[in-house]
BAPALO-510191 format. One record per atom (N, C-alpha, C): x, y, z. Coordinates in steps of 0.1 Angstrom, whole numbers, plus 5000, padded with zeros to 4 digits. Example, Ala and Ser with C-alpha at 12.3 -4.5 7.8 and 13.67 -1.06 7.14 Angstrom:
2
513249435078
512349555078
513249675078
512849785071
513749895071
512950005079
//
This chain:
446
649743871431
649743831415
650243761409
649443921437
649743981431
648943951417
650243711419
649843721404
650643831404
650343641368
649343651367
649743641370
649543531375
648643611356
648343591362
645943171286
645443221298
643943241301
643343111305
642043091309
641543201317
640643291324
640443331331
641443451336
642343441333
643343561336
643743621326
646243471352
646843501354
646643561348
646943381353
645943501356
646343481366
644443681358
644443721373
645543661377
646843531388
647843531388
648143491389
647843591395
648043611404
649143541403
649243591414
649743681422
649343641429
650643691454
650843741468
651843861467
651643951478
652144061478
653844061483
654043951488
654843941495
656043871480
655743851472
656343851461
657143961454
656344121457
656744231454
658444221459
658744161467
659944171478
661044041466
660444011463
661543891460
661343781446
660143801443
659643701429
659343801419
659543711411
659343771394
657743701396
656843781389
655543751387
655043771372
654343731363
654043781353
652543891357
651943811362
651143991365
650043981377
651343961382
650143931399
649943801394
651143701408
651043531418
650143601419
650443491411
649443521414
649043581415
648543651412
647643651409
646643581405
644343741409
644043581402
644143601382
645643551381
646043541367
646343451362
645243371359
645343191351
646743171343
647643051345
648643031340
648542921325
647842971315
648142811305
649342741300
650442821306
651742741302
652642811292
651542971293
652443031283
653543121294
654643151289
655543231297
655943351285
656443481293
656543591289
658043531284
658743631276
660043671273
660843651283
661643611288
662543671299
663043801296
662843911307
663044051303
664644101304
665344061293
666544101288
666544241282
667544321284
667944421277
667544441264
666844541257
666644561241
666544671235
666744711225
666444881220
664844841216
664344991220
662844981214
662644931202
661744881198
661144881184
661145081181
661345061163
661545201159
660445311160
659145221163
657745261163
657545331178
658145241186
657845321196
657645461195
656745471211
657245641215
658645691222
659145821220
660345831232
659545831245
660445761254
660345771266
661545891274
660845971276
661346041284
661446041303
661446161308
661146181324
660046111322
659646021333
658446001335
657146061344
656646121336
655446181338
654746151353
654746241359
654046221376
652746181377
652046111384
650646111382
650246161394
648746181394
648346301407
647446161415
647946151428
647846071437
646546101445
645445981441
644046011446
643745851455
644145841466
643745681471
642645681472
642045561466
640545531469
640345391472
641745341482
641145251493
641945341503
641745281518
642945331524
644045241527
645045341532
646245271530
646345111541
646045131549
646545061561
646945001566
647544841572
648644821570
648644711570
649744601569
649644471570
648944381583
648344301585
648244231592
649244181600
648744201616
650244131622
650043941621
651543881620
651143751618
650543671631
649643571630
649343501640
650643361642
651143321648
652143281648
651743151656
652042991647
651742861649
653242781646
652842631648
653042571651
653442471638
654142451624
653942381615
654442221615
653842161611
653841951608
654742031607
655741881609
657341861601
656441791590
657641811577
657441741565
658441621571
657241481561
657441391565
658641371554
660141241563
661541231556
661541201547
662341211535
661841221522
663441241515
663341111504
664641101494
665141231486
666241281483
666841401474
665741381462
665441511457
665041521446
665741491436
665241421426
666041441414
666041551410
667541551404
668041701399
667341741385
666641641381
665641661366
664541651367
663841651380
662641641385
661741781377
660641801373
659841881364
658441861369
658041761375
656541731378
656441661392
655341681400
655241641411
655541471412
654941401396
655641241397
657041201398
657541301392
658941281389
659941361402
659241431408
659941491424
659841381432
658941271435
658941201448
657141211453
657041111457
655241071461
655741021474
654841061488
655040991498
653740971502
653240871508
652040841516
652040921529
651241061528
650941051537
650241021552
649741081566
648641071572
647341101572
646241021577
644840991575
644441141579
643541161564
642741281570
642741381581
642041241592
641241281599
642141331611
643341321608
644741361622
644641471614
644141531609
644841691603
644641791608
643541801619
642541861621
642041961618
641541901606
640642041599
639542071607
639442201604
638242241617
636942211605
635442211607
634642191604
634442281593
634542421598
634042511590
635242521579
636342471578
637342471569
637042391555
636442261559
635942171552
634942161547
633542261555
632842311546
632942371532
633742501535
634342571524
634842531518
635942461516
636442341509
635542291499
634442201509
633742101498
633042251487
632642311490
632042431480
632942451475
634042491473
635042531463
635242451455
635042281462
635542161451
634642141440
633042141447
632242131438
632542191423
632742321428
632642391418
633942381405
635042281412
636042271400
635942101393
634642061403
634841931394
634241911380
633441991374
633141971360
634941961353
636142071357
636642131350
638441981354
637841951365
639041831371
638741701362
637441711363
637141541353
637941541338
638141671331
638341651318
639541721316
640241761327
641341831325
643041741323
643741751312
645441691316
645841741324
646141641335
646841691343
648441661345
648941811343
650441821341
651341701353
650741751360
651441671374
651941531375
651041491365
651341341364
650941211375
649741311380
649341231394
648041201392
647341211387
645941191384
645741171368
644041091366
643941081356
641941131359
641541191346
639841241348
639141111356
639140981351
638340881360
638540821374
639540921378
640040941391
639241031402
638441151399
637841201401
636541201400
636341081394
634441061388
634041061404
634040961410
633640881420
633241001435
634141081434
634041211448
633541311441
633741361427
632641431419
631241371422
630941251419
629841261419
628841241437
629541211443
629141251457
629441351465
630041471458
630141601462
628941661461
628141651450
627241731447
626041691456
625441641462
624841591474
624741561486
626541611488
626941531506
626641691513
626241641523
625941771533
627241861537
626941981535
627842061541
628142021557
627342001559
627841961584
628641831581
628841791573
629241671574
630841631563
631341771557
632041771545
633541731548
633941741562
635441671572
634841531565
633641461569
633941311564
633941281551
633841421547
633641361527
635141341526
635841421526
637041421522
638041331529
637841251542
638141121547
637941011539
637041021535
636240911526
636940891512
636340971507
637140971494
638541021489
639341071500
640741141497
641841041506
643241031502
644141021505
645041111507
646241141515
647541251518
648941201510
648941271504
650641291497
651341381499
652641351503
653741481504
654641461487
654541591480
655441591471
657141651474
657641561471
659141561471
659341621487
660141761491
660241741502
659341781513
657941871506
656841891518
657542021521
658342111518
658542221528
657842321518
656942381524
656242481514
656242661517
656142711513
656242891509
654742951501
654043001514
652943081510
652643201509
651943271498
651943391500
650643431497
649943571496
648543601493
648343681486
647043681478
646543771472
644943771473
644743891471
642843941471
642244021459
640944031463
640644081451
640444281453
641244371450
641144491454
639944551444
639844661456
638744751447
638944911448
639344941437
640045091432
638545191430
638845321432
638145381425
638245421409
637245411402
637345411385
636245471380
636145481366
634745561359
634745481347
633945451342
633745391323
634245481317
634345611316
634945731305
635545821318
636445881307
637945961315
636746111320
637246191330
636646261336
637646321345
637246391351
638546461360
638346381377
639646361380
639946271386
640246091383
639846111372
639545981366
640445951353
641945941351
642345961338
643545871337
643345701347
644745661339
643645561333
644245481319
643445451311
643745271317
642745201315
642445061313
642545011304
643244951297
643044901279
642544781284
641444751271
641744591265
642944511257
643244391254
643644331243
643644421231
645044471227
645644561217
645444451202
644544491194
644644351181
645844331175
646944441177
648244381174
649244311182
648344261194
649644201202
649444031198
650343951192
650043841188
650943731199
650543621201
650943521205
651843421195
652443381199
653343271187
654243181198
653543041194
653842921200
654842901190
656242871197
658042861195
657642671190
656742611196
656742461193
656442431178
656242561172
655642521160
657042501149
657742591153
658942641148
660642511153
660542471165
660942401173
660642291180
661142141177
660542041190
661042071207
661842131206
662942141218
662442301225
661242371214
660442461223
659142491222
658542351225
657342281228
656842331241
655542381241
655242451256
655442601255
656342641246
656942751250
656142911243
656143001244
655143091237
655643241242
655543331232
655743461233
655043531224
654943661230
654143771230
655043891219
654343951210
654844091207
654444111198
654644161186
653944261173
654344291159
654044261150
654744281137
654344431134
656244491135
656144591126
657444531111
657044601104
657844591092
658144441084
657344401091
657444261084
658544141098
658744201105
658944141116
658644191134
658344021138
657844021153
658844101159
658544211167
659244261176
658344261191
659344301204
658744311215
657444351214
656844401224
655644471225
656244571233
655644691232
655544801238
655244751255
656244811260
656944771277
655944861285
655744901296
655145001304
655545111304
657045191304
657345311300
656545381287
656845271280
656445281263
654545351266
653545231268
652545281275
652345361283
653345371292
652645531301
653045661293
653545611283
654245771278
652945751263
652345711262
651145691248
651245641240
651745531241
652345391230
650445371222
649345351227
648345321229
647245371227
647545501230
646345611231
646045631214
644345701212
643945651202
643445611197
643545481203
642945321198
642245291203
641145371207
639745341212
639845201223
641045191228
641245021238
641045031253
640745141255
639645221268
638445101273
639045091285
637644991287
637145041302
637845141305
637745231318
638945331323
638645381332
639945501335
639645471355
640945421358
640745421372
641845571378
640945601394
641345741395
643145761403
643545641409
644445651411
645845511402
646945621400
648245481389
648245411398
648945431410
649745311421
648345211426
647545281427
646545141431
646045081416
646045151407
646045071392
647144941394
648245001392
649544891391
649444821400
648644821415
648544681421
647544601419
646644691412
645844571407
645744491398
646744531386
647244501375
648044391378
648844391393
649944261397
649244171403
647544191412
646644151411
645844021400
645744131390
645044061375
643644021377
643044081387
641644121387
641244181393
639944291399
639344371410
638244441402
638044501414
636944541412
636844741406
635944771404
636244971400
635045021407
635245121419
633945171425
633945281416
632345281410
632345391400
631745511408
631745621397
630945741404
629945741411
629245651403
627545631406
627245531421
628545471426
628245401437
627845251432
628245251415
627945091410
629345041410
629444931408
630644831408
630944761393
632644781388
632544731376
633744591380
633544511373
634544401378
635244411366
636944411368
637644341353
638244261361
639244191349
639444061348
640644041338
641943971340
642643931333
642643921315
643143981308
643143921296
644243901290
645043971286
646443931282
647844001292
648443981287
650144081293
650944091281
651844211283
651944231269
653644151266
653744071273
655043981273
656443981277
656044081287
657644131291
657844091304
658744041312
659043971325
658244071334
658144061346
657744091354
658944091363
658844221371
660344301377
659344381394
660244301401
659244331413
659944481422
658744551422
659644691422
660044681437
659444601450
659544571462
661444571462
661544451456
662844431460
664144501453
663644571441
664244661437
664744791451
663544831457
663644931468
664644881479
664044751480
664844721493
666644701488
666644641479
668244631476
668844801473
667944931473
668945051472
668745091484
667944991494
668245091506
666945201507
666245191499
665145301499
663545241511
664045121510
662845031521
663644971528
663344991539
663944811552
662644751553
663644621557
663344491560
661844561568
659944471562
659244521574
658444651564
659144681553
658444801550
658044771538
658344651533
658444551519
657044501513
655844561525
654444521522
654144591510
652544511508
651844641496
651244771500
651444771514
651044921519
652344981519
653244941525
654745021524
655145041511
654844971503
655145021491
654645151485
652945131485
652245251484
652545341487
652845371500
652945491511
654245561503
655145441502
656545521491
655845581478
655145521468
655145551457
654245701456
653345701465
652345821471
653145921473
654045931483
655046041489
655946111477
655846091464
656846151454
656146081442
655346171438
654846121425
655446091413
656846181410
657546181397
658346041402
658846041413
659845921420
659045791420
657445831418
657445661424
656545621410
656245751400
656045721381
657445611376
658545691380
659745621378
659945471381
659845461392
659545321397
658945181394
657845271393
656745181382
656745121370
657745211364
658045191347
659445121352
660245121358
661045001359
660644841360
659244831362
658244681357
657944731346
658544651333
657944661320
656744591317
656244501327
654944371326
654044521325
652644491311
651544521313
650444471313
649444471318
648444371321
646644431312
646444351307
645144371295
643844351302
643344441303
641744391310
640544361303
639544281307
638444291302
637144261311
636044291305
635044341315
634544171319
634244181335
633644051342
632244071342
631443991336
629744031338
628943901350
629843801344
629543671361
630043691374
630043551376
630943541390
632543571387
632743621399
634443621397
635043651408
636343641412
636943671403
637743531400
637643501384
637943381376
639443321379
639543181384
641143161384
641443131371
642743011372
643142951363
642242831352
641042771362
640742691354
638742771345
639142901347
637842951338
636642961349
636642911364
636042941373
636043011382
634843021390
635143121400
636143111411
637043161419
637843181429
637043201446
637243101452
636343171468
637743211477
637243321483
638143361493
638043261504
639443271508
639743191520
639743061519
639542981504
639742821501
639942851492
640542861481
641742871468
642342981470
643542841463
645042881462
645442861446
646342981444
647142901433
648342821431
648642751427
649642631427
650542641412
651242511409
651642551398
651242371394
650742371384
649942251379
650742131376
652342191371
652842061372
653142021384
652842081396
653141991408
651641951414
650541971408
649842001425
648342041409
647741901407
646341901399
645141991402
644742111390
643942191395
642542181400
642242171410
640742161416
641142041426
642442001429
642641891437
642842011454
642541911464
642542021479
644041951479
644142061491
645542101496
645342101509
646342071518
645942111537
647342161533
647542261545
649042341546
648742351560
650442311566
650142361578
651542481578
651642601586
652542661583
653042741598
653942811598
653842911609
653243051608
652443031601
651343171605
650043121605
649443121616
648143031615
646843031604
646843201600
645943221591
645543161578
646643131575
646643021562
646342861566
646542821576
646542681580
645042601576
645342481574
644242431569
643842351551
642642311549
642342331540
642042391527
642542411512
642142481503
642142391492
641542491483
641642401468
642242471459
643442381452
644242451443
643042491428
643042601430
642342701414
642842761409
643842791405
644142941399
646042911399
646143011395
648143001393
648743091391
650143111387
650843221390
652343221380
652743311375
653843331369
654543341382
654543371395
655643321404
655443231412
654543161411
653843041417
654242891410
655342891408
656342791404
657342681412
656942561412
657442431421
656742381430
657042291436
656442241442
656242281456
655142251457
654642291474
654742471477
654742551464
654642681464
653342691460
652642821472
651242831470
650743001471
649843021466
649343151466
647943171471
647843201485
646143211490
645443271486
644443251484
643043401477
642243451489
642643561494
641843581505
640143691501
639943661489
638743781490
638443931486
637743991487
637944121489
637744181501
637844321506
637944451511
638844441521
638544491532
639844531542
640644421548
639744341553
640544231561
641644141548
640744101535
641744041530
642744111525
642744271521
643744341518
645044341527
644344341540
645644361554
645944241555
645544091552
646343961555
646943931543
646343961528
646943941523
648444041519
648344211523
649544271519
650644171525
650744141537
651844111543
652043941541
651143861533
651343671538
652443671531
653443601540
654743531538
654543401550
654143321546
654143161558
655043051551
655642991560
656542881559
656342731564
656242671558
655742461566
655842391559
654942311560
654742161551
653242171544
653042121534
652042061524
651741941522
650541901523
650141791516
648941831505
648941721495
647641701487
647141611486
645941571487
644441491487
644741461475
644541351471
644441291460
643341151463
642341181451
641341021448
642440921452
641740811458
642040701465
642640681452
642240611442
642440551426
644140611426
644040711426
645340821422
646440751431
646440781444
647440691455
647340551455
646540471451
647040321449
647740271435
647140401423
648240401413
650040431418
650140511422
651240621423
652040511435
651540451447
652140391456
651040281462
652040201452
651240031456
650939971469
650139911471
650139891486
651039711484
651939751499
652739631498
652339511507
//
């Protein structure tokens, strides 16, 4: 989100699972939870708003899994490039121009397998309406950079998609190339459209009191910057936190947009920031990112592991589960120690939607974070766990999917991507493809 996460979402995030262990996420690295630049509060200490509800004991939920648990994937274990040698970053470095541009090697030594590149060129297709007209934070590209492989994407043969991307791409290492991967998928809970027995933790939409307020309007020096929360009394206060919500901050308010049948697989799909709901009827409802109610994101993984309550190995999204499952009042508690809430709303297209308002394909998009690494631009990673290796295209982004050469894989839905993604943690090098135009701007030929 995990994720995200806001276009499409952090959206969705996303959110990787392996984040639970150690990153702050706004709602699921990544997740798939579109990132537009807004960031939550940093979650500091505060007295409720007076409005609140009390939060008391927290209330147990009754534990109904409706995936199964199973377990992480064991890793396949490779071989990663060395990142090519490379000058200190600057210490004020903010954008992949300003970290360092290296020339990398030709394509065609990368060895992308065929079918990698296939996928690829499909995934690209589909982000080039959205690359042509997009700022790109990174500082590495410009829209008429992309005209030229846009418009011969849309015609070049799939058997043949390894030489599209020879053709019209170049390799760049940003700053030092050492990169940190992690995963996320698209899960599928059991849920109902209306509450029913078995069926009663609530889905809200977007609360009409939760307002946004861009700080740049107020400030030149907090430009970019944006928070979330609620006027009572004539002033913005927080928003009601996840305690607040699980105890009925909300209820009421007709903001019911479904009821899924189990909390702990709710809350991962929530870090998620999109999936799917197997309903009673054997139909399928898809949601999808819409807001967060602005409060940091607190990864309950690493919370466990620092009391000693998980070891090293147990830190997955299945070991987690299996804890939160085993003590319902203990692992309600837990849960509400992440104050991040996540807003849904109904998917009726394709999805599930990244960052830039498009669809997400498993197994070729990733989320990135835009000031390093232009959205809809491909990515090769090579890493030490083979699964991830290869070709993708950056789509989508992450409140912990921040710096450079940090990536978040989208593996799909149902079993297999659930078990590669609970456990992806991979370590290597990165490059990005960049239009020829882009690398003779960036590094002159001498």
């Amino acid at each position: 989100m995990p994720t995200v996460y806001s276009s499409g979402r952090r959206r969705t995030r996303v959110f990787g699972f392996i984040f639970l262990t150690a990153l702050p996420l706004l709602a699921g690295c990544a997740s798939v939870i579109p990132d537009s630049g807004d960031r939550p509060v940093a979650d500091t200490p505060a007295p409720p708003p007076a409005a609140s509800p009390a939060v008391g004991t927290p209330r147990p939920y009754q534990p109904r899994p409706s995936e199964s648990g199973g377990v992480a994937a064991q890793p396949i274990p490779a071989t990663p490039r060395v990142p090519l040698p490379a000058p200190a970053v600057p210490t004020d470095a903010t954008t992949a121009a300003t970290s360092g541009v290296i020339a990398g090697p030709d394509f065609a030594t990368l060895g992308v397998t065929a079918e990698q590149a296939t996928t690829a060129l499909a995934a690209f297709r589909i982000s080039c309406p959205s690359v042509q007209r997009r700022a790109d934070a990174s500082g590495l590209t410009q829209g008429a950079d992309w005209t030229e492989s846009c418009n011969a994407a849309k015609n070049w043969a799939d058997s043949d998609a390894a030489a599209f991307f020879a053709r019209y791409f170049g390799t760049v290492q940003i700053g030092t190339g050492t990169a940190f991967v992690t995963g996320y998928y698209e899960p599928e809970i059991a849920g109902s459209r209306t509450k029913r027995p078995g069926y009663d933790v609530p889905i809200y939409r977007r609360p009409a009191d939760l307002v946004d307020v861009d700080l740049g309007q107020f400030a030149d020096d907090l430009k970019g910057r944006t928070i979330r929360g609620r006027v009572d009394g004539g002033k913005l206060v927080r928003y009601y936190d996840r305690a607040a919500i699980e105890s009925g901050a909300l209820e009421g308010r007709g903001l019911e947009i479904a009821y899924a049948a189990d909390a702990a697989e709710f809350f991962f799909l929530q870090v998620q920031g999109s999936g799917r709901l197997r309903l009673p009827d054997g139909g399928i409802m898809r949601i999808g990112y819409d807001t967060q109610n602005g409060r940091g994101y607190v990864g309950i993984g690493k919370l466990l592991l620092d009391r000693g309550e998980l070891q090293r190995g147990q830190a997955s999204m299945q070991g987690i589960l299996d804890y939160l499952r085993a003590d319902p009042v203990r692992g309600a508690a837990v849960m509400n120690e992440n104050p991040s809430w996540v807003f849904f709303r109904e998917l009726t297209g394709p999805g599930p939607l990244g960052a830039m308002g498009l669809p997400v394909t498993g197994r070729a998009s990733v989320a990135a974070d835009p000031k390093y690494v232009p959205l809809g631009a491909p990515v090769f990673l090579s890493l030490d766990r083979a699964e991830p290796n290869g070709l993708w295209i950056a789509q989508d982004t992450g409140g912990a999917i921040k710096g450079a050469n940090r990536f978040d894989s989208f593996w799909g839905a149902g079993e297999e991507a659930r078990a590669i993604a609970g456990g992806m943690a991979a370590r290597g090098s990165a490059l990005l493809l960049l239009p020829r135009a882009s690398i003779a701007r960036l590094i002159p030929a001498r």
